[in-house]
C-alpha positions in Angstrom: 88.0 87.3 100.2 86.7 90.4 101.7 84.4 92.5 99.8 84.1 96.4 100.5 81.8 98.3 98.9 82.3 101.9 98.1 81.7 104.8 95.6 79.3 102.5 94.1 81.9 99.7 93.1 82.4 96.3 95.1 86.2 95.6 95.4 87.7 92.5 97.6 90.6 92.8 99.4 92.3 90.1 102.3 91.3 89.9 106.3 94.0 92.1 108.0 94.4 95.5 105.3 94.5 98.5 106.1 91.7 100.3 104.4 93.6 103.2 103.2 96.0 101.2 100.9 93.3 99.0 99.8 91.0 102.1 98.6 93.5 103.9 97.0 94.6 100.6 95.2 91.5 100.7 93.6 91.1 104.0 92.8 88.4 105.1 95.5 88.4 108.6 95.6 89.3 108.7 99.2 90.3 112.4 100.2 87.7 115.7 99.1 89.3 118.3 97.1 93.0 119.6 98.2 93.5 116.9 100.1 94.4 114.5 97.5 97.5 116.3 97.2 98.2 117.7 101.1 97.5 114.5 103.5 99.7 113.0 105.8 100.4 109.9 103.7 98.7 107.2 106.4 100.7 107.9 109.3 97.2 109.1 111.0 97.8 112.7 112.0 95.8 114.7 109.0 92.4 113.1 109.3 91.5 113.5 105.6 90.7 109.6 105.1 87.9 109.8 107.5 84.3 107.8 106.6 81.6 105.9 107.9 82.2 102.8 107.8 79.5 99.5 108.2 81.4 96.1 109.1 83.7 94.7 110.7 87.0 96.6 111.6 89.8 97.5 113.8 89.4 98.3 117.0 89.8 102.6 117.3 93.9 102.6 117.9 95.5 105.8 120.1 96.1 107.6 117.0 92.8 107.2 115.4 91.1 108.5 118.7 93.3 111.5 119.2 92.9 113.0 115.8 88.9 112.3 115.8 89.2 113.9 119.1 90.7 117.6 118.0 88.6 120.0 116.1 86.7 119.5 113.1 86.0 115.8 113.9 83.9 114.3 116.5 84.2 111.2 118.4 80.5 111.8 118.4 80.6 111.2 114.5 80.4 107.5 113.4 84.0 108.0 111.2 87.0 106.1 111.6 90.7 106.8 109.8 90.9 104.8 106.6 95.0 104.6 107.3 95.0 103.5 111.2 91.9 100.8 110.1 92.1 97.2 109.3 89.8 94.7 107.5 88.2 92.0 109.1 85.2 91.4 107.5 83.0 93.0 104.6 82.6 96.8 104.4 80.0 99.5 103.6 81.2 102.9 103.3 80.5 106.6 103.1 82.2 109.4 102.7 81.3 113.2 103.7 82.4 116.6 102.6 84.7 118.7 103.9 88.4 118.5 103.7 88.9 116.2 106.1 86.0 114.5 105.4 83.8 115.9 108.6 81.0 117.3 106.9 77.3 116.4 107.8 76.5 115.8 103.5 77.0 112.5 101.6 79.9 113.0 98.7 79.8 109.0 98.0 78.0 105.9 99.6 78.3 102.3 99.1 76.2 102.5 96.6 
């Protein structure tokens, strides 16, 4: 088992998840503010679930690039999309402020 550790609890989840489902499975509080309620669901085109993320992952797919790419993220950021991310190995993450999570101050760490 995998273990990913976030918002200061350690949760396991199999090789090959996607991140997204496996946070919200476990009640990681994944998306700041109003967009726990207006997200695109996981199909990638929001860019709410972004965070910093230690470990081993997914490659960056098309979809993950482009939205990191438009205005307020930055490929220059070290985020990744919880939905277009899977799990291959054990995780350390952080999320930031900002609705879609592109802020430059800590809301949660691994810790």
């Amino acid at each position: 088992m995998i273990k990913i550790t976030a918002q200061g609890k350690t949760i396991t989840c199999d090789q090959g998840e996607n991140l997204r489902r496996v946070l919200l499975k476990n009640n990681i509080d994944l998306y700041n503010g109003q967009a726990k309620m207006i997200n695109c669901r996981g199909i990638g085109t929001c860019g709410t679930c972004a965070l910093e993320i230690e470990g081993s992952v997914s490659e960056a797919n098309w979809k993950d690039q482009a939205r990191r790419s438009l205005p307020p993220h930055s490929l220059e950021k070290n985020r990744r999309l919880a939905c277009q991310t899977k799990v291959y190995g054990d995780l350390k993450l952080t999320k930031y402020d900002g609705f879609w999570g592109e802020g430059d101050n800590i809301v949660w760490t691994a810790e």
